[in-house]
Each structure stands twice: as C-alpha cells, then as structure tokens.
C-alpha positions as a Markdown table, in Angstrom:
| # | Residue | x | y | z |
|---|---|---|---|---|
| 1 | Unk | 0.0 | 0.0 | 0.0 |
| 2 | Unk | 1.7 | 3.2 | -1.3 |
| 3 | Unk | -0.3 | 5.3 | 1.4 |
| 4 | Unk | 1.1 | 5.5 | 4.4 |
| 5 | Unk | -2.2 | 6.5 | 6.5 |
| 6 | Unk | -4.6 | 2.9 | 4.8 |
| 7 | Unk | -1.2 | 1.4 | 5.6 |
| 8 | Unk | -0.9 | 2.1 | 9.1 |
| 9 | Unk | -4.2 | 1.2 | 9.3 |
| 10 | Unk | -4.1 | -1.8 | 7.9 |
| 11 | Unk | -1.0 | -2.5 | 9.9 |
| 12 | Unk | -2.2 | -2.1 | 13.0 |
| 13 | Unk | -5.1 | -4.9 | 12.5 |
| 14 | Unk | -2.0 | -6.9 | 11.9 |
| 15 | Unk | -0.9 | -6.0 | 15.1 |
| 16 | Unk | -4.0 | -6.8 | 16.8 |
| 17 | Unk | -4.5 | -9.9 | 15.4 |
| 18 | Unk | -1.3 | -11.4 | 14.8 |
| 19 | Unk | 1.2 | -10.3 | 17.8 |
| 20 | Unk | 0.9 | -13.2 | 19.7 |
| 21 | Unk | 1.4 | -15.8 | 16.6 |
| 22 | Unk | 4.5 | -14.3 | 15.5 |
| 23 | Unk | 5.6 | -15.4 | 18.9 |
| 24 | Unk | 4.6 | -18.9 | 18.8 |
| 25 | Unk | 7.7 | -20.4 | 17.0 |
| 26 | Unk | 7.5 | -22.1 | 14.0 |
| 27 | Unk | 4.0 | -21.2 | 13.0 |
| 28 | Unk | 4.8 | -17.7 | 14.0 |
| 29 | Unk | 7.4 | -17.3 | 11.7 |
| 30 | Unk | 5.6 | -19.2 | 8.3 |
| 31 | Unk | 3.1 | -16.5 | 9.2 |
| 32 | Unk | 5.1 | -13.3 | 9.2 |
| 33 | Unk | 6.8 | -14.8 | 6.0 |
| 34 | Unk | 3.6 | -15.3 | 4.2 |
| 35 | Unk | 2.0 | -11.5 | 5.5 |
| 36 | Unk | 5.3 | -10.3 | 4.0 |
| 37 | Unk | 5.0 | -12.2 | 1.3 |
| 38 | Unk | 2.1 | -10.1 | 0.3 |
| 39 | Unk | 3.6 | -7.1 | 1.0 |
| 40 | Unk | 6.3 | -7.1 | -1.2 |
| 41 | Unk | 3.1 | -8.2 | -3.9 |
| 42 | Unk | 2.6 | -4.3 | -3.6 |
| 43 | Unk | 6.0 | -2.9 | -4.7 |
| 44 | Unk | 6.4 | -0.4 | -2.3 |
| 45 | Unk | 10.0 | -0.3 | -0.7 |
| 46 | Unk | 8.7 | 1.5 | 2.3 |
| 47 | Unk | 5.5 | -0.9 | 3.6 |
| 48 | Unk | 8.4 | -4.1 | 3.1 |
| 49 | Unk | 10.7 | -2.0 | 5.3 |
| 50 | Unk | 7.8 | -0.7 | 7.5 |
| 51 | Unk | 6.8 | -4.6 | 7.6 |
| 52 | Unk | 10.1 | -6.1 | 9.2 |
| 53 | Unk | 10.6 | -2.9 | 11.4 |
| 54 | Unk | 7.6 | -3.0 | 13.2 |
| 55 | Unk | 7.0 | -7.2 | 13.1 |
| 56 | Unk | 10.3 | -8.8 | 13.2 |
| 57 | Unk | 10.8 | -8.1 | 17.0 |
| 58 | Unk | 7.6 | -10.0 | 17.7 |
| 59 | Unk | 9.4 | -13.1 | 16.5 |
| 60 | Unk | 12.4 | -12.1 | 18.9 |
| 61 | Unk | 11.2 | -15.0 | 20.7 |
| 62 | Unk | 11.3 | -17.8 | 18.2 |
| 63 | Unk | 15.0 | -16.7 | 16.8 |
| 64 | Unk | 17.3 | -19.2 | 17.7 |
| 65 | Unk | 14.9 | -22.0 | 18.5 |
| 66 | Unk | 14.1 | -22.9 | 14.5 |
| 67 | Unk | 16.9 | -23.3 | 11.8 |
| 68 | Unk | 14.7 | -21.4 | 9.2 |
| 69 | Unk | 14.3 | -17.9 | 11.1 |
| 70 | Unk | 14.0 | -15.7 | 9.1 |
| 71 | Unk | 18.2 | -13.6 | 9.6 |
| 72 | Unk | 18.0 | -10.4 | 11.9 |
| 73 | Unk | 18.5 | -7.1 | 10.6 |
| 74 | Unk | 20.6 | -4.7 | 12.0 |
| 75 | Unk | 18.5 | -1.2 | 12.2 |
C-alpha cells in the first residue's frame, strides 16, 4: 500500500490480530513470512521496510529455537 495512513491502518489490524502468533515459534514465523509475502506483492520499498521494522521483533522470541528464522536485521 503506497499510502502510508490505509497502511498504518491496515498494519495495526496486523498487530491486533497477529502479535501473539508471531511469537509462537514455528507457525509464527511461516506467518510473518507469508503476511510479507504479500507485501512485497505491492511494490512499495517503504510498507516491506515498515513490515520487518515494526514485526520482526515480535518473533524475537522464536529466533534461535528454529533453523529457518528468518536472519535479523541490523536497524
């Protein structure tokens, strides 16, 4: 989504409905990759970056524990 406002939006229900399944190993993880998956469908550099900035720490927990985590960035 190229605007920033129906993307935050549209984030946040992300938020709200997927914080605590990014958490939950595994699963958590297929589940960010597929969301982001669909973001980078839309082509716009900033909601990918937006994407992994706000949703990668909610997977904090799962790093480590599964060989196919997806790598940490360095902000």
């Amino acid at each position: 989504m190229a605007d920033p406002l129906r993307r935050g939006i549209a984030f946040d229900v992300v938020e709200r409905n997927c914080r605590e399944r990014f958490a939950e190993g595994e699963d958590g993880i297929k589940l960010y990759r597929q969301l982001l998956g669909l973001v980078r469908l839309g082509n716009v550099s900033e909601a990918v970056e937006e994407f992994e900035h706000r949703f990668e720490p909610m997977l904090a927990q799962s790093f480590g524990k599964w060989p196919d985590a997806p790598p940490r960035r360095d902000p």
